[in-house]
N, C-alpha and C positions, 0 to 999 in steps of 0.2 A: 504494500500500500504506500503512498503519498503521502506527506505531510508537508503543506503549505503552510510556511510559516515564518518565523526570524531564527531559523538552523535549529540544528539539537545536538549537542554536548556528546558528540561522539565517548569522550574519553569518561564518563561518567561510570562507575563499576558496574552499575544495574544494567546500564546501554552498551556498554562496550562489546561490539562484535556484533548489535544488532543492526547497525546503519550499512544496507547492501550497498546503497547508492547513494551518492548527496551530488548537490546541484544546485548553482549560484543565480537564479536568474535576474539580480539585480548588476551582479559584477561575476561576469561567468568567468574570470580569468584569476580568480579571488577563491580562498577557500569559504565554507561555512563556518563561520563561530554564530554561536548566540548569546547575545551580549545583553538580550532584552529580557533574557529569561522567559520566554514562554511557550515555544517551538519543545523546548525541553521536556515542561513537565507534559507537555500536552501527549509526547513518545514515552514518558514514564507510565502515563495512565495507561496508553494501548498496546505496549510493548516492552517492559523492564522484564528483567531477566528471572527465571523461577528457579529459584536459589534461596538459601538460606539465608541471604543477608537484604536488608534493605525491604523496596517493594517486590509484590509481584505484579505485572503486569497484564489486562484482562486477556491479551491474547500474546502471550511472550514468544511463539514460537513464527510470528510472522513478519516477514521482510518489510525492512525501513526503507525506505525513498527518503532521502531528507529533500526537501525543496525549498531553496532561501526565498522567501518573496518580500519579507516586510522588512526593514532598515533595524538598523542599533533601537533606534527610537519607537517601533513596532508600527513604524507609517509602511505602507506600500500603495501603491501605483498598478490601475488595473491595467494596465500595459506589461507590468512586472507577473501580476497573476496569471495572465494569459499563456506569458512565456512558459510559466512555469504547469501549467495545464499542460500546452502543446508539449511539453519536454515529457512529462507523465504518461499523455497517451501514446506517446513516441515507444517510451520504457514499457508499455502492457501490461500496468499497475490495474487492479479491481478494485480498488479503491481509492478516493482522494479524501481524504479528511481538512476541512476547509472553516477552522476557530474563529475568523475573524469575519467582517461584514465591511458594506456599502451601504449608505442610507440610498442609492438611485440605481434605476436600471441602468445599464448601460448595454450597446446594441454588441458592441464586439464581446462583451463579458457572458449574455446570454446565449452568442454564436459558438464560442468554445467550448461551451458548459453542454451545448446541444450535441457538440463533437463527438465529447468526452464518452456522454452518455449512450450516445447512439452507436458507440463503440463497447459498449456494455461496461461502460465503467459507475463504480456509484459512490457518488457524492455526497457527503455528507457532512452539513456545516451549520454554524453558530446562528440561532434566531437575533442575538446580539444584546448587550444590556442596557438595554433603551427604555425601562420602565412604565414603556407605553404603550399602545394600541400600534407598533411599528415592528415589523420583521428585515431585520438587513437581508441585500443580495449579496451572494448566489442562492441562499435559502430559501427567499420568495418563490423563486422558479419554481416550478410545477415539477421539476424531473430532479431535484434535488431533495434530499433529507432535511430537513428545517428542524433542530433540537431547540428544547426549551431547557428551563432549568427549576429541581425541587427542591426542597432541603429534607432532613431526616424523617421530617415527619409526614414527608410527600406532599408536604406544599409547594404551592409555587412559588420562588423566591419574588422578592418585590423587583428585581431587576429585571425578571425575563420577559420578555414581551407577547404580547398576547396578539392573536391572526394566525397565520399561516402555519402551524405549529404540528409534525408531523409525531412527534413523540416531547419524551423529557428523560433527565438522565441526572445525576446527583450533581450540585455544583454551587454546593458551600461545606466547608474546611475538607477539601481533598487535597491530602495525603500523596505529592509526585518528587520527583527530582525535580534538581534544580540544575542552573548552569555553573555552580561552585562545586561540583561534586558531592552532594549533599541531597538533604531534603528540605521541603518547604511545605505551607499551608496554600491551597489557593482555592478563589470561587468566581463562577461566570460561568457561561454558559458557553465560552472555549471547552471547558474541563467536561460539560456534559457534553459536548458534540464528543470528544474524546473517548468519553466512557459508550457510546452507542459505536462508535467506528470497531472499538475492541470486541465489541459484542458481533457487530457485524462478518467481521475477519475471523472470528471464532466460528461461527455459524459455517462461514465458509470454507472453512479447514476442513469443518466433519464432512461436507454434502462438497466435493472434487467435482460432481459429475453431474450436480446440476447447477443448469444455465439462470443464473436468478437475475433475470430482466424486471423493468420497471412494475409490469404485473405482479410479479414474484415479489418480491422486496417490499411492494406495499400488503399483500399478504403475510410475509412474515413479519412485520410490523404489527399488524393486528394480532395476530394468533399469540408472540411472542411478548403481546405486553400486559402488563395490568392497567386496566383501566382505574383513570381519576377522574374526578370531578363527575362533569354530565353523562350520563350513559351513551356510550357510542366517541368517535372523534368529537373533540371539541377546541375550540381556539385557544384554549391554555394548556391542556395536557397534550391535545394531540389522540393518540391515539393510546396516550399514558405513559406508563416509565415501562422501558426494553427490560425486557429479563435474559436470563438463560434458563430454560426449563429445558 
C-alpha cells in the first residue's frame, strides 16, 4: 500500500525493514525524512512490526510505499499529490491511504483519483477536522473511503465532520510512533483513516483471490462494521466503526 504523506521514519525499530519503497514527489532527487511527524505514526498505526517490543501494527505484515507529498511544515500542493498518485498506480499498490484533505474540488485531483480507482486501486482518506457540516477532498469523491472519527466510547469526536462519511475509526489518544524513534499520543481523523487502511490491507491479505472493486468494498464496509448512531449509513458514522470479525 501507499502512504501519502510528509515520509515515515524508515529507521524507527517498529518500521524498520517495512518501507518497500519510498518516493519524493515534492523533490524527487531528495531523500524522505519526516520532519512533521505525521506520515510516521500514520505507518505505525497500519504497519509497525509484531514483535515484542513497542506497537503492533493493524496489519504488520504489509508492504510500505512511502510517498512524500506534504512539506516539513505538513503543506502540500495538489500538483504534488497527483505526482504522487501517478507514481502509486505506476508501483501497483491496492491501496492509497490518503490522512490529509482539501476544502475544494479540484478537476485534475478528481481525474487521478478516477485513474487510481479505475485501476482497482482503493482509497482511502481523512473526512478532515473541520468541526463542521464539511468533508475535505479526495474523501468527498464518490469512489473514495471518506473516514470519520470516534472516541472510546464510540462517539463522534467534536472535530470530525459530518456529510459524506463512509465509516469511522478511533482517533483520540492513539498510541503510534513517532519521527524521534519513539512513541507518541495522537488524535484526528488522519489516525482513523489509518486504523480503517490497516483493517482494509488485512482483509486483503486473507481473500488473495478476490477482486474487491468498488461494489465489493462498499459491501464489506457494511457487513464489517458496527453500526452507530441512526440505523443504517448515516452522515456521522457512516456506515459505523470497521471491525475485524
Amino acid at each position: 500500500m501507499a502512504i501519502l504523506d510528509s515520509g515515515i521514519n524508515k529507521e524507527h525499530p517498529d518500521l524498520k525493514g517495512r518501507i518497500h519503497k519510498e518516493f519524493n514527489a515534492i523533490s524527487p532527487e531528495e531523500p524522505v525524512k519526516d520532519k512533521f511527524n505525521h506520515g510516521t505514526p500514520i505507518a505505525g498505526i497500519i504497519a509497525a512490526k509484531d514483535d515484542s517490543n513497542g506497537i503492533k501494527g493493524i496489519s504488520p505484515k504489509s508492504e510500505i510505499y512511502s510517498v512524500k507529498v506534504l512539506n516539513d511544515k505538513g503543506e502540500g500542493s495538489v500538483d504534488h499529490i497527483i505526482k504522487g498518485i501517478e507514481w502509486a498506480i505506476n508501483e501497483k499498490v491496492e491501496i492509497i491511504n490518503i490522512s490529509f484533505g482539501f476544502k475544494n474540488h479540484n478537476k485534475k485531483l478528481k481525474k487521478i483519483v478516477n485513474k487510481a480507482t479505475s485501476n482497482g486501486i482503493i482509497i482511502v482518506a481523512s473526512s478532515g477536522n473541520n468541526y463542521i457540516n464539511d468533508v475535505d477532498y479526495p474523501a468527498k469523491y464518490n469512489n473514495v473511503i471518506s473516514v470519520g472519527s470516534i472516541d472510546q466510547e464510540h462517539e463522534r469526536v467534536k472535530f470530525s465532520p459530518r456529510g459524506k462519511i463512509d465509516v469511522v475509526g478511533p482517533g483520540r489518544d492513539i498510541l503510534s510512533t513517532n519521527n524521534l524513534n519513539d512513541f507518541s499520543i495522537f488524535e484526528g481523523t488522519s489516525f482513523s483513516t489509518a486504523y480503517v487502511t490497516g483493517l482494509i490491507s488485512l482483509y486483503l491479505s486473507e481473500k488473495p483471490t478476490i477482486k474487491f472493486d468498488q461494489k465489493a468494498i462498499i459491501k464489506l464496509l457494511k457487513n464489517q462494521s458496527l453500526d452507530l448512531g441512526i440505523k443504517g449509513k448515516d452522515n456521522t458514522y457512516g456506515y459505523g466503526l470497521l471491525q475485524y470479525k
